[in-house]
C-alpha positions in Angstrom: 0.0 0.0 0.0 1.6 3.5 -0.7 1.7 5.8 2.0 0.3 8.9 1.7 2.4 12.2 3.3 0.5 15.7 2.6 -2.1 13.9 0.2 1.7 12.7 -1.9 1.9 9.3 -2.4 5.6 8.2 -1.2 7.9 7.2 -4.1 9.0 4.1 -1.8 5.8 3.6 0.3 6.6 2.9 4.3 9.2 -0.1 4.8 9.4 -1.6 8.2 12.0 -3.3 10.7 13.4 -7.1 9.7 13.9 -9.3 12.0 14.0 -12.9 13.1 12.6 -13.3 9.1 9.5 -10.8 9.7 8.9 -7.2 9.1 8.0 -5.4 12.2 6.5 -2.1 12.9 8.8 -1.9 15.9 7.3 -2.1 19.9 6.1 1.9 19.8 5.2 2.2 15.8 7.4 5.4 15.3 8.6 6.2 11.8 10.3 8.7 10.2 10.6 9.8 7.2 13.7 9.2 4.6 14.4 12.2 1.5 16.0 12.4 -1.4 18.7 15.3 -1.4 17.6 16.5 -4.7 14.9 18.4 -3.1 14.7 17.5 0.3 11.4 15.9 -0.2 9.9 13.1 1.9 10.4 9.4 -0.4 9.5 6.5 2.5 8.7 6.0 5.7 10.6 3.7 7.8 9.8 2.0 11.0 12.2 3.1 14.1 13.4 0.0 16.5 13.1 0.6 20.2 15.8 -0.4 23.1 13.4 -3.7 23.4 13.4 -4.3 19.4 16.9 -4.3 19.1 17.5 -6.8 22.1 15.2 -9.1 20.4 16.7 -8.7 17.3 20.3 -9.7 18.8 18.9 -12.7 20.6 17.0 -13.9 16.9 20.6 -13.4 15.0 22.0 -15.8 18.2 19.6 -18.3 17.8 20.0 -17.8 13.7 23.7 -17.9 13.9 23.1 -21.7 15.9 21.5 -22.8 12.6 23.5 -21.1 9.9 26.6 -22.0 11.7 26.0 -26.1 11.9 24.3 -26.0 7.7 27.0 -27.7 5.7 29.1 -25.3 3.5 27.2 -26.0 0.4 24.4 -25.2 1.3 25.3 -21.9 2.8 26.7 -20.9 0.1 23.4 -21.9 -2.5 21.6 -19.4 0.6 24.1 -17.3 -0.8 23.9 -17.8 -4.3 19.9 -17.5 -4.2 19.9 -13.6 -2.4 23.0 -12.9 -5.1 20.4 -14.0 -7.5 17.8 -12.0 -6.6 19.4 -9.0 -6.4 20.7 -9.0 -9.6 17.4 -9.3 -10.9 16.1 -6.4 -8.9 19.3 -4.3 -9.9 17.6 -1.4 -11.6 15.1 -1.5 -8.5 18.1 -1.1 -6.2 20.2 1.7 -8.3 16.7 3.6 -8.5 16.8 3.6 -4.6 20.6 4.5 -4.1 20.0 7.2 -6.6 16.7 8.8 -4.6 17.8 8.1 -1.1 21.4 9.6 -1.8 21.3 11.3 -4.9 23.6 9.8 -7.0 23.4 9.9 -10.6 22.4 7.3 -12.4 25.2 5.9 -14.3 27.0 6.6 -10.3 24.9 4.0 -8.6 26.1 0.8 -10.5 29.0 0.7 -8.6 27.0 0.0 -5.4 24.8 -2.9 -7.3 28.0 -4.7 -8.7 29.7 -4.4 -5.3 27.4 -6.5 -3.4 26.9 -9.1 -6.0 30.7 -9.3 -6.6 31.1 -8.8 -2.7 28.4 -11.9 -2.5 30.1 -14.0 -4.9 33.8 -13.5 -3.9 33.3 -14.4 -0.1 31.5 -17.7 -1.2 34.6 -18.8 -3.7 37.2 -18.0 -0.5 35.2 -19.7 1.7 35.4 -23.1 -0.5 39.2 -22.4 -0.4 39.3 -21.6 3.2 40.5 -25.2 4.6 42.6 -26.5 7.7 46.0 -26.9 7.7 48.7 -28.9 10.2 51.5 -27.2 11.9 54.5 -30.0 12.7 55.6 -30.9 16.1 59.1 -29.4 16.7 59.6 -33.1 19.1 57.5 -35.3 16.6 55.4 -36.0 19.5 51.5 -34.9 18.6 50.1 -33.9 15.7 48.0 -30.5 15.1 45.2 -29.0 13.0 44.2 -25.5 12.6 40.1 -25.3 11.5 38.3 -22.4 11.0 34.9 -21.9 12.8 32.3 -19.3 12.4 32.9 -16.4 15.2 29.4 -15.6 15.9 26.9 -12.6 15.9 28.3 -9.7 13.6 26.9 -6.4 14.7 27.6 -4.0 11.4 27.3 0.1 11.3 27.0 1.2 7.8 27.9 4.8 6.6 25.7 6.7 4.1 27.7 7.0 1.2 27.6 3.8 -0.5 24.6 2.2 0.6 24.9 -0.9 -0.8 28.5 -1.5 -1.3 29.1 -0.6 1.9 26.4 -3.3 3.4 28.2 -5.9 0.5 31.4 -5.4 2.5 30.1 -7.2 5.6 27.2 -9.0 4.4 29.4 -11.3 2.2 31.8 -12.1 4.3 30.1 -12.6 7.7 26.6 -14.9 5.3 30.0 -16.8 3.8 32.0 -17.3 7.3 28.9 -18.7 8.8 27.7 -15.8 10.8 24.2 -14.2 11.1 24.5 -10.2 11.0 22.4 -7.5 12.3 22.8 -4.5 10.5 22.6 -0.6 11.3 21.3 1.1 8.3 22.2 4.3 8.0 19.3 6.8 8.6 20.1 8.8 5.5 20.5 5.6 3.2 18.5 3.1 4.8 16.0 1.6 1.7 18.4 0.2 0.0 19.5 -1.9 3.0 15.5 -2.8 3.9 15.0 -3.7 0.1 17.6 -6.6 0.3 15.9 -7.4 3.2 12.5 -7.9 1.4 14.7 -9.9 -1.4 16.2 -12.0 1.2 12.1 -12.4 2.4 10.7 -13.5 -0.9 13.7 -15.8 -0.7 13.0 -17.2 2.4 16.3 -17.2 3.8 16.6 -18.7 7.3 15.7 -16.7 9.9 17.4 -15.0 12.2 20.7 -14.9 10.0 19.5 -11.4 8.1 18.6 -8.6 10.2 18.0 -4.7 9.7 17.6 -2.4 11.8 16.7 1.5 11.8 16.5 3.9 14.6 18.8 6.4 17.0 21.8 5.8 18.4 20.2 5.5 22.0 17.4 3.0 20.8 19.8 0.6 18.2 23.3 1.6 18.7 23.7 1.2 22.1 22.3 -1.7 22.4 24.1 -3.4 19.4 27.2 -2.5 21.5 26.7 -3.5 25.1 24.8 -6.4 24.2 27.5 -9.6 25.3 26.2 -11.8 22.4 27.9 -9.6 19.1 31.3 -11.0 18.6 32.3 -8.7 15.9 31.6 -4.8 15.7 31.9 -3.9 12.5 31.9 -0.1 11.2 32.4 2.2 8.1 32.2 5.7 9.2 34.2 8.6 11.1 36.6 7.8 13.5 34.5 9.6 16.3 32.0 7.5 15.6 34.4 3.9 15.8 35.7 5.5 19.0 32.1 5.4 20.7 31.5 1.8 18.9 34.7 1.0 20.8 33.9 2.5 24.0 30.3 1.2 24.3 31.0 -2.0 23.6 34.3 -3.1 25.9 32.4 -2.4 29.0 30.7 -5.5 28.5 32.7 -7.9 27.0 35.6 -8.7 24.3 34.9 -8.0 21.1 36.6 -8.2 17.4 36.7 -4.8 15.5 36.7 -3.5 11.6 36.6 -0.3 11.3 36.8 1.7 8.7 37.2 5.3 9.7 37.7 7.5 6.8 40.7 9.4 5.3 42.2 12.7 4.1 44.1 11.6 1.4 47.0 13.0 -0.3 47.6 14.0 -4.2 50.7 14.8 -5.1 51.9 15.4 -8.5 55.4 15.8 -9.3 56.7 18.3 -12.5 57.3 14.4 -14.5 53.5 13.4 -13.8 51.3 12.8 -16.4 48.6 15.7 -15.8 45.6 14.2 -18.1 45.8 10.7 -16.0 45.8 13.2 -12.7 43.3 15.3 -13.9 40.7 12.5 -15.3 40.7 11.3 -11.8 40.3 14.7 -9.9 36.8 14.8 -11.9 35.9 11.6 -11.3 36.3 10.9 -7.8 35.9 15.1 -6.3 33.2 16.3 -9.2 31.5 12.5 -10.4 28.1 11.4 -9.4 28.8 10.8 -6.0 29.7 14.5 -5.0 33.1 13.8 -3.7 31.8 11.7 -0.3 34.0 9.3 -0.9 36.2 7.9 1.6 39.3 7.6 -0.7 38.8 11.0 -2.4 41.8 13.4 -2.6 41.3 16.4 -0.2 44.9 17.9 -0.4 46.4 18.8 -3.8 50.1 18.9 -3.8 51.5 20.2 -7.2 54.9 20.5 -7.9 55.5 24.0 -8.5 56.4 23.6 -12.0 53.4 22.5 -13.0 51.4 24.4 -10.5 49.9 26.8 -12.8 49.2 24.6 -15.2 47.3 22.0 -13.4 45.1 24.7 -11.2 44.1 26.4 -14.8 43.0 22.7 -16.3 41.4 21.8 -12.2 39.7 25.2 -12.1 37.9 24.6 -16.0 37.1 21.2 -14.9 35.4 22.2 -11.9 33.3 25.5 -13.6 32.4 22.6 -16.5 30.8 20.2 -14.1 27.1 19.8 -14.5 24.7 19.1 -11.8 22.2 17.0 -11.8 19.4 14.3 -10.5 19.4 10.7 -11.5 19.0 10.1 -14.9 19.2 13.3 -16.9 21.2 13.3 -19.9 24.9 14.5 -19.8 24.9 15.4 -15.7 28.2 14.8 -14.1 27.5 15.2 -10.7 24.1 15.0 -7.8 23.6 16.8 -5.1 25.3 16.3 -1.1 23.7 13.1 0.4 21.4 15.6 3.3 21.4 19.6 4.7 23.8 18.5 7.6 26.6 17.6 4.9 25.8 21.2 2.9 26.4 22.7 6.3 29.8 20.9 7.1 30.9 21.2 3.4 30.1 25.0 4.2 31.7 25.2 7.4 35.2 23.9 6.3 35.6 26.1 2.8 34.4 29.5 4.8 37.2 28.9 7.8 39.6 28.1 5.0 39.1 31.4 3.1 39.3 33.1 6.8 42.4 31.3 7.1 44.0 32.4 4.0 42.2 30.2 1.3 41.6 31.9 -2.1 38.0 30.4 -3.8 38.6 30.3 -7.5 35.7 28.8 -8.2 32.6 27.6 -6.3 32.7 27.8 -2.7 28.9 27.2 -1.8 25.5 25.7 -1.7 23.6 26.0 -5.2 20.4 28.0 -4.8 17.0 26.3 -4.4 15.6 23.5 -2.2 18.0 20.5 -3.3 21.4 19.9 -1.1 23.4 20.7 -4.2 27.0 22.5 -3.8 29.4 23.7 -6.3 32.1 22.6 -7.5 34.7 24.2 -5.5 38.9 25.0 -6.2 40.8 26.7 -2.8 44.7 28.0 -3.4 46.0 27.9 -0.3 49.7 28.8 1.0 49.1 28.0 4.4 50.0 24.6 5.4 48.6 24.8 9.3 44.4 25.7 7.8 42.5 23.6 9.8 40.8 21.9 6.5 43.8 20.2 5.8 43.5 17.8 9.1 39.8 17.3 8.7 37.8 14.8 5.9 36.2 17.3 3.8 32.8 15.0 2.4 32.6 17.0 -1.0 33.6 19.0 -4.7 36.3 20.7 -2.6 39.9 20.3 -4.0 42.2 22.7 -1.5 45.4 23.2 -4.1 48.9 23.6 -3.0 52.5 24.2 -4.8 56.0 22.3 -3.1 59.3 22.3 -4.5 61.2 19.2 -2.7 60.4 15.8 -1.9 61.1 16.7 1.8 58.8 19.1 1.6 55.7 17.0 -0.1 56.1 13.9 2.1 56.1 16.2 5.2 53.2 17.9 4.0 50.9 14.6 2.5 51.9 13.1 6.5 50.8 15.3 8.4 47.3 14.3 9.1 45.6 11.5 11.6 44.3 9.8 9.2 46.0 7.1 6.9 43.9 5.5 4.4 44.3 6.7 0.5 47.4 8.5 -1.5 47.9 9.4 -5.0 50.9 10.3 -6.8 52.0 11.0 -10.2 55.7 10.4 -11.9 57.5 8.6 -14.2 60.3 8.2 -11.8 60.2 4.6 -10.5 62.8 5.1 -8.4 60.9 8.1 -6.9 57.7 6.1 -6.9 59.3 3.9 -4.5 60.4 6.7 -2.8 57.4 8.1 -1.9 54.9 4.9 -1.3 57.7 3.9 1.4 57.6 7.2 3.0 53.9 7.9 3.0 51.8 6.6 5.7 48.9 5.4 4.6 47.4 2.0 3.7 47.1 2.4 0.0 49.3 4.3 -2.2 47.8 5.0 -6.0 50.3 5.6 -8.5 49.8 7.4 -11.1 46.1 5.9 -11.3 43.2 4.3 -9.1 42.3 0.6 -8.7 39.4 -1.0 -6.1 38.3 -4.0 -6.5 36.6 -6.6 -4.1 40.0 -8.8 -4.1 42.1 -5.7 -3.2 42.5 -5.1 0.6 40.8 -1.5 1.4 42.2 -0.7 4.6 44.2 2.3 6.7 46.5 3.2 9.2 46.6 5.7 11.9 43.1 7.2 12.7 41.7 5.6 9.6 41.1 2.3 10.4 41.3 -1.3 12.7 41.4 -4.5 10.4 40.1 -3.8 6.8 37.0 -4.6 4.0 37.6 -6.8 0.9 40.1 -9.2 0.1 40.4 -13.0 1.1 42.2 -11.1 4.4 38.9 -9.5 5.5 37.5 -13.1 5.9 39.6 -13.9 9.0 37.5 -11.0 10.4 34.6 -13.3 10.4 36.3 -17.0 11.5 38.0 -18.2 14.2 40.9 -20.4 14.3 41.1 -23.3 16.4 44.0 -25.5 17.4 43.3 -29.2 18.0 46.8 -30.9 19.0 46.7 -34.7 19.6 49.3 -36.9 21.6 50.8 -39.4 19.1 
C-alpha cells in the first residue's frame, strides 16, 4: 500500500524493521521519514526500532547464527547464491533507490549494485578455499590441525555513502564465514538496505541470519554494543564515531573490531606526472556522481611548483564545467550532497579556509533552491597549518597547493591523523618507491586508481582497525582453532 504524506503518495511507500525473518513495525510504531537530497522531499517512511526491538533482534541473530553456523558449506553458500540471484534481478530496483535516497546519478549507482553481487560472490569462492591446515611438532610427538569456525553474531554500522556497497562489505563475508548479522542502516541511506531485506524475504532465507535495523543511536546503537552476544563490531564511518563503537561495547565484554574510519588523502603530483591521468581522476572521484563523499577521495592537492599553474588552470575549467544534476538526466556529471547536515559541514570547512587564508577560484557554496546541491569548488592555499587540511572534507572541494622538494611534499601529505588513501604521479620509478615507502597510509595510488573486491581496502593511523575486501577480510569473520593430539 503507498503511504500517503501531505495527500503525496511516497515514491518508496513505508518499509518496516526485519527481523528474526519478519517485518515489524517496531514495539512503539514510530517512523520517520527518509528524502532524497535532490529536493529534500519526503520518499518512505521507515519503522524506528526501540531499546526492546533491538535486544530481540540480537537474541533472533544468536539463535540464527546456531543454525546457519551447523548448515553444511554448500548449502550456505546456495543461501548465498539465491539472495546474489535476486538482487541482480532487482538491480535497476536497487540503483533507482541508491540514486533517490542519496542522490547519486544514475550511471554513479552501479558501482553499489556490482559491489554487493561481486562482494556476495567473492566471499562464497574463499570460503570453499578456506580449509585447515597442520602445523608439525618441533619433538614429533602430537600432531596438530588449525580449523576455521564461524565467530558468531556480527553487529555492522553502515555509513551513508555507498549504501549498498558498503552493506556488500560485511554482508558477504560474515553470510560466507557462517555468521548471522544485524545491520545498522544508516538513517540517510536506509531503503536500499531494507530492500535486500524484502529480497532475502521473498527468498525465504533462514531466519534469524539477516537482520536490519533503523533507529537512534540510543534505541539501536547502544544496544548493538553493550549487548555480550555480538562477537564482531563492524563499522564504516568517522573515527568519532568507531571511537564510541569501541567505547560502548568493551564495557561489557571482548569484542573483534573492523573499522573503517575515513581518510584525508593526499595528491601529489610531481613536474614528470602525467597531468591528463591526474586530472581524469580529480573529476571523477571530487566532481563525479557521487559529489566527492568518498572515503578515498583526494582532499589535499600537492603540485609540484612547475606544473602548479598549469594544473590549477586545467582543475579550475574542470570544476566550472561540471554539470549538476538528479538521476537520470542526460549528460549530468554530478548529484547533489547526500542531506542539509553535509551542505552545512561542506560550508563550514571552505568558509574557515578562506578566513584562514584560502583563495576560492571557483565555487565555494550551496547552489540556490531546495535541493542539497553545492558547487564545484577550487581553494589555493599557502598555508599549510588551515584547519581543512587535518579534517575529511565529504565533497567537490579540492584545497590546491604548490612544493618544491620531496622533503617538503612527504612532510606535507603526513601530516594528518588519518592514513587510508594516497595518489601520486611520476614517471620516476625510483621516486615512486620513494614516496609509497615514505607515506603513511594504507594504500598508495600511482599514477592511477584501482578498487576491486580482491584488493584489501584498509588504513592506518586514525583511519582504520582490520580492513573490507580481500580474502584477508575473511579472517574477520572465522575463528581459528588449534586441535593438537598426543601421538
Amino acid at each position: 500500500m503507498e503511504t500517503i504524506v501531505q495527500n503525496k503518495a511516497l515514491k518508496f511507500g513505508s518499509k518496516k524493521l526485519y527481523i528474526n525473518g519478519e517485518f515489524v513495525n517496531g514495539a512503539t510504531n514510530a517512523t520517520t521519514f527518509a528524502t532524497c537530497p535532490h529536493d529534500q522531499q519526503p520518499i518512505c517512511e521507515v519503522a524506528q526500532a526501540t531499546k526492546e526491538d533491538t535486544e530481540f533482534a540480537l537474541q533472533s541473530a544468536h539463535e540464527g547464527f546456531l543454525k546457519w553456523s551447523k548448515l553444511p558449506l554448500e548449502e550456505r553458500l546456495e543461501w548465498i547464491k539465491k539472495l546474489r540471484d535476486k538482487i541482480i534481478e532487482n538491480g535497476d530496483q536497487l540503483r533507482e533507490a541508491v540514486c533517490h535516497e542519496m542522490g547519486k546519478t544514475w550511471d554513479a549507482s552501479v558501482e553499489d549494485l556490482t559491489s554487493i553481487a561481486d562482494s556476495l560472490a567473492f566471499y562464497s569462492e574463499e570460503m570453499r578455499v578456506k580449509s585447515e591446515f597442520a602445523i608439525e611438532d618441533r619433538q614429533g610427538t602430537h600432531t596438530h590441525r588449525m580449523v576455521y569456525q564461524p565467530l558468531g553474531v556480527v553487529t555492522a554500522f553502515l555509513a551513508w555513502n555507498f549504501p549498498l556497497l558498503n552493506l556488500g562489505f560485511k554482508l558477504g563475508p560474515a553470510l560466507a564465514a557462517g555468521c548471522s548479522i544485524v545491520i545498522k542502516a544508516s538513517e540517510s541511506s536506509c531503503i536500499s538496505s531494507l530492500m535486500i531485506a524484502e529480497f532475502a524475504h521473498q527468498i525465504n532465507f533462514p531466519k534469524g541470519v539477516i537482520t536490519v535495523l533503523c533507529g537512534n543511536r540510543q534505541n539501536v546503537g547502544v544496544p548493538l554494543c553493550e549487548s555480550t552476544i555480538p562477537k564482531l563490531v563492524t563499522m564504516i564511518g568517522s573515527t568519532f564515531t568507531a571511537q564510541k563503537l569501541i567505547e560502548q561495547s568493551v564495557k561489557t565484554s571482548i569484542k573483534r573490531y573492523s573499522m573503517e574510519c575515513g581518510g584525508n588523502a593526499p595528491f601529489i603530483l610531481f613536474e614528470d606526472g602525467n597531468m591528463e591521468d591526474a586530472l581524469a581522476i580529480t573529476k571523477a572521484i571530487k566532481f563525479g556522481g557521487n559529489a566527492g563523499q568518498v572515503c578515498v577521495a583526494p582532499n589535499r592537492f600537492y603540485i609540484h611548483e612547475s606544473v602548479y599553474d598549469q594544473f590549477l588552470l586545467q582543475l579550475v575549467e574542470a570544476a566550472k564545467g561540471t554539470k549538476l544534476g538528479f538521476f537520470k538526466e542526460q549528460g549530468i556529471n554530478m548529484g547533489p550532497l547526500a542531506n542539509a547536515s553535509q551542505i552545512e559541514s561542506v560550508s563550514h570547512f571552505v568558509n574557515q579556509c578562506v578566513e584562514q587564508g584560502g583563495k576560492i577560484l571557483t565555487g565555494g557554496k550551496k547552489v540556490e533552491g531546495e535541493g542539497c546541491y553545492f558547487e564545484p569548488t577550487v581553494i589555493e592555499l599557502e598555508n599549510h597549518k588551515a584547519d581543512i587540511l587535518q579534517h575529511e572534507v565529504f565533497g567537490p572541494v579540492c584545497v590546491i597547493m604548490k612544493f618544491s622538494t620531496l622533503e617538503e611534499v612527504l612532510e606535507y601529505a603526513n601530516d594528518s591523523t588519518a592514513g587510508l588513501a594516497s595518489y601520486v604521479f611520476s614517471e620516476n620509478e625510483e621516486l615512486l618507491e620513494t614516496v609509497a615507502m615514505e607515506l603513511e597510509f594504507g594504500e598508495v595510488q600511482q599514477n592511477g586508481v584501482k578498487y576491486d573486491i580482491n584488493l584489501p581496502h584498509l588504513g592506518v593511523k586514525n583511519s582504520g582497525i582490520s580492513m573490507d575486501c580481500s580474502k584477508f577480510a575473511l579472517d574477520d569473520y572465522l575463528i581459528l582453532k588449534r586441535i593438537s593430539k598426543k601421538l
